[in-house]
N, C-alpha and C positions, 0 to 999 in steps of 0.2 A: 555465874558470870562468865568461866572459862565459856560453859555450854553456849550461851547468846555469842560471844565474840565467835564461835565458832560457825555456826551458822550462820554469822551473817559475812566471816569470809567466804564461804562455801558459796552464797549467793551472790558476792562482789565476783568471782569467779566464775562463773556460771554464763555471768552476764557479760562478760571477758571473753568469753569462749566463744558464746553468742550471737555478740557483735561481730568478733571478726570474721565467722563463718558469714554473715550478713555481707560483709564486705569482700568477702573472697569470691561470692556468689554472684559479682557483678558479670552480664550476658552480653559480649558484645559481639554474638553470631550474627544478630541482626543488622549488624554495619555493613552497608552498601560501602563496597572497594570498584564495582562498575554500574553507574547509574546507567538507564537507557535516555535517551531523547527524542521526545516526541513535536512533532510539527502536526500542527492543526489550521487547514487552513479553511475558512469561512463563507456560505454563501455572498456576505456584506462585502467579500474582500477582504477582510481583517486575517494574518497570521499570527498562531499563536505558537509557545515553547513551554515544554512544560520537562520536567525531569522525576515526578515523583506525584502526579496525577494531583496535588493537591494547590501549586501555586502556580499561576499561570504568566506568562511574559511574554507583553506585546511587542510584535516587530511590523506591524502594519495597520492600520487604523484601516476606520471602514471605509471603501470609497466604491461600493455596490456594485465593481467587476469581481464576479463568482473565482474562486482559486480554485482550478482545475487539477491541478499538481503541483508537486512540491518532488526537491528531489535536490541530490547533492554530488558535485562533482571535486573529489579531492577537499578541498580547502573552499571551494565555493560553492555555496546555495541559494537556489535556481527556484522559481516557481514560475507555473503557467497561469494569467488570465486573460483575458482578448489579446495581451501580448506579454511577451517574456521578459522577465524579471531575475536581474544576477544580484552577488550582495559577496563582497568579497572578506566582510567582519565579519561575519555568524548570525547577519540580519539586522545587524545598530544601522542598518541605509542601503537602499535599492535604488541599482540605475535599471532603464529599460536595454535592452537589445535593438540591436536591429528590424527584426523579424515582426511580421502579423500573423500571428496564426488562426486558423479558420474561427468561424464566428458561432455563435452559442446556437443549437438545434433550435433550439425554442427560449427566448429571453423572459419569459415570463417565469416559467417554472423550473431556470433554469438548467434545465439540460443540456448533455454536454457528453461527448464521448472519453470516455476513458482512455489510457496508456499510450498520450500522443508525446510524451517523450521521454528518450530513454539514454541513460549515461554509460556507454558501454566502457567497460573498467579493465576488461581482460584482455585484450589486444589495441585496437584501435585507441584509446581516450580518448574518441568523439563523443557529443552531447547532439541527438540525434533530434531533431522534429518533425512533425506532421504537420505541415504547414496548409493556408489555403491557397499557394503557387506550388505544393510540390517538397517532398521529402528533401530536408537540410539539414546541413550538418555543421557545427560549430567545433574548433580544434581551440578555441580559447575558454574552455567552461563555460558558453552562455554568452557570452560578450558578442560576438559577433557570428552567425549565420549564413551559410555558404551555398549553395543551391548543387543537390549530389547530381555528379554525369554518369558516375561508374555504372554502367546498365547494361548487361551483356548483349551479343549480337539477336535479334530477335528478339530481347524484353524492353518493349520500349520505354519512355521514365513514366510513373503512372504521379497521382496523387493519393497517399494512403491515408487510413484514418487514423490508422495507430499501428506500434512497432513493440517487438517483443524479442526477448533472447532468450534460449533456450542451455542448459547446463553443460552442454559441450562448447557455446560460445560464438553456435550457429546465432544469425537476425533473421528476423523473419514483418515483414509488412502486408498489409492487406488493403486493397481500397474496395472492392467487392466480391462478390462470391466468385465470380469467373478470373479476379489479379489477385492472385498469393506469389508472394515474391521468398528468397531464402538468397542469403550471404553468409555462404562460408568463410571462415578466414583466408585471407590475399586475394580469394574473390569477387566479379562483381557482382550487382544484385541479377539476377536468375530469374525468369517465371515458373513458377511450378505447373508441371504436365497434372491436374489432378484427374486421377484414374475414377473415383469413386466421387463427386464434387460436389461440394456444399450447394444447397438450394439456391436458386437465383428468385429469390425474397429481399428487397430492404437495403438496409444499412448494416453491416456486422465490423466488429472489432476482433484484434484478433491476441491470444494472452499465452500463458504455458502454465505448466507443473513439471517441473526437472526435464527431462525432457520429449516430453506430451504436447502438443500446441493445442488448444481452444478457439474454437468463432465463435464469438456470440453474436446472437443476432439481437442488434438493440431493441426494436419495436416487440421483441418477444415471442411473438406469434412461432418462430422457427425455433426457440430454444437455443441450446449450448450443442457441440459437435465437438470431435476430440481426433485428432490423428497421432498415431502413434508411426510414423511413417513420413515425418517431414511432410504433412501438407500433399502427398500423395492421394493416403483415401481418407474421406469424413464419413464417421457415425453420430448418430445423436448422443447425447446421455440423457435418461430417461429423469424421472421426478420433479422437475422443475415446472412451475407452474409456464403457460402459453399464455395470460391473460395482463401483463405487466409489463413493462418496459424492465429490460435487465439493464441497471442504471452502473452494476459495475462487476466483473468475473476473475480474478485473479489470486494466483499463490501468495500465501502471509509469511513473511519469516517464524519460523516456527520447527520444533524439532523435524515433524513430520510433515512439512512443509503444508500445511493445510492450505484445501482450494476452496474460497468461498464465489457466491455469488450474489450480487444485493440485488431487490427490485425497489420500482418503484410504489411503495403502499402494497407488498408484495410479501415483506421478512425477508428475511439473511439465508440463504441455503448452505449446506455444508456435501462438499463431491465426497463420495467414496472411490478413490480411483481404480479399484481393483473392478468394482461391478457397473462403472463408469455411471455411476446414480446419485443423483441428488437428496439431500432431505433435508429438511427444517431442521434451522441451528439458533433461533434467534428466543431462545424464552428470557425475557423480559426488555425484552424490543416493540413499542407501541406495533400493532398490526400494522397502522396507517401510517409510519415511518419509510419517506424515504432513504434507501440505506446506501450509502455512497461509495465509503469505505471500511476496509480491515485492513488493518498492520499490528504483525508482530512483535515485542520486543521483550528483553532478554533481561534480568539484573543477575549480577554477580555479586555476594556477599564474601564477605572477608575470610568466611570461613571455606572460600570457592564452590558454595552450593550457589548455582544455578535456578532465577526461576523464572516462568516466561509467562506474558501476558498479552492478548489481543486486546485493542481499541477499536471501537467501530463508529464511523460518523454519520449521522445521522443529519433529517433538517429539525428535528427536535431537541436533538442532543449529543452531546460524546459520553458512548457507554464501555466501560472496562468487561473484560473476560478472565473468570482464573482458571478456566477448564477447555482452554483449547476450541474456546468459541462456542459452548452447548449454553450456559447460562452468562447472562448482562447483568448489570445493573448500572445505571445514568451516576455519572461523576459531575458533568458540567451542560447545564443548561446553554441551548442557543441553536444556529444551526450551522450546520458544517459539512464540507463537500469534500474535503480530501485529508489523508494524513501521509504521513512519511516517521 
């Protein structure tokens, strides 16, 4: 009898001991203490918010102006479609601007040129556009639209296609291969002298990587060029295919700030910027995806490990990245033209 009572304390024990290691074991590394947010916005027009790639929340219904951009200034968030769009909640309601901005390449498929506006954070607080009268500028976050004069002696005011700033906090616009413009700080805009000068081909947009600047040439045929020289001399960078529209070129947030490039029916390219070369980044990206965009973003977990992920929009899909953009996989069905 002692024997039985014995044993069966030893296993009332046991099972004491047990449990609370069970309970001591509980793992809350994996608590997000900084979520990322992402803005998805929709060929239909529809914008989306999402914080955790699985639930999605709508701030715009469909009404089949393409969302070109998305983009935030302080407290306010802004998006571009045939006209400009502020939202002073976090998007619970959007009033329009002032402003028109230029009209879609082709409305059918469409197309549309990338990075035509840009919120400069470091100096100035302007909310920059690309308009179809002429680069303006807004000192209200979006609200209202100004028509810039600052244009130094000799560079007359052009109409650029898109604007870009550079990691010292130089701007930089382009309206074609022979007008690259540069604004330093307290500066006005400037024509750049180019010594070595981008093809005179097309249509070209113009982008960076820290501080590198990029043309692409939309229709493709001329590929991507890099100036490491403020817009002085252009060379090409080699890999990228000549037979696609490059639908979008630009740096992701990202530790090492990754340069991709989308085509149209074309895949995702990924720059090396040391051998200033292209190569395919896109595996499990349909071939036949038009690719729009890549954006970076960051989560912080409670335990302050850091992890980062790329989303890329697609007109088939939004696909997630856990490796710096080399492989995809589709999260959410539809099609989509820009993120933030």
């Amino acid at each position: 009898m002692r024997i039985t009572i014995s044993v069966l304390s030893l296993l009332v024990l046991l099972t004491g001991v047990t449990g609370c290691k069970k309970y001591n074991q509980v793992d809350n590394s994996g608590t997000v203490k900084t979520p990322y947010i992402l803005y998805i916005g929709g060929y239909n027009g529809t914008l989306h918010k999402t914080n955790d790639a699985l639930y999605f929340n709508s701030l715009f219904p469909t009404d089949n102006s393409t969302v070109r951009q998305v983009l935030a200034a302080d407290t306010m968030l802004m998006y571009l479609k045939q006209n400009f769009y502020f939202s002073r909640n976090e998007g619970a309601a959007f009033k329009q601007s002032n402003d028109h901005p230029r009209d879609f390449q082709d409305l059918f498929y469409k197309y549309y040129l990338p990075n035509q506006a840009l919120y400069e954070s470091a100096i100035d607080k302007k909310v920059y556009l690309c308009s179809k009268t002429g680069l303006e500028f807004s000192t209200n976050n979006g609200e209202t639209f100004t028509q810039e004069t600052n244009w130094a002696v000799g560079s007359p005011a052009i109409t650029p296609t898109s604007i870009t700033q550079i990691d010292n906090n130089n701007l930089y616009i382009i309206q074609d291969s022979n007008n690259v413009y540069e604004k330093k700080p307290g500066n006005p805009w400037t024509k750049i002298n180019q010594v070595t000068p981008l093809p005179i081909i097309g249509t070209w947009y113009i982008s960076h990587q820290s501080n590198t600047l990029y043309a692409a040439h939309f229709e493709g045929s001329a590929g991507i060029y890099y100036s490491a020289n403020a817009g002085a001399d252009w060379s090409a960078c080699t890999g990228i295919p000549k037979n696609r529209k490059i639908l979008f070129a630009a740096e992701s947030f990202s530790p090492n700030k990754t340069f991709f490039a989308g085509l149209d029916s074309g895949g995702l390219y990924r720059l090396d910027p040391v051998a200033h070369s292209f190569a395919a980044s896109g595996i499990g990206l349909p071939w036949y995806a038009k690719v729009h965009f890549v954006v970076g973003k960051k989560i912080v977990y409670r335990t302050d490990v850091e992890r980062y992920y790329h989303f890329c929009a697609t007109d088939v899909g939004l696909y997630i990245s856990e490796d710096d953009g080399i492989n995809w996989r589709l999260i959410r069905s539809g099609a989509y033209s820009s993120l933030f």
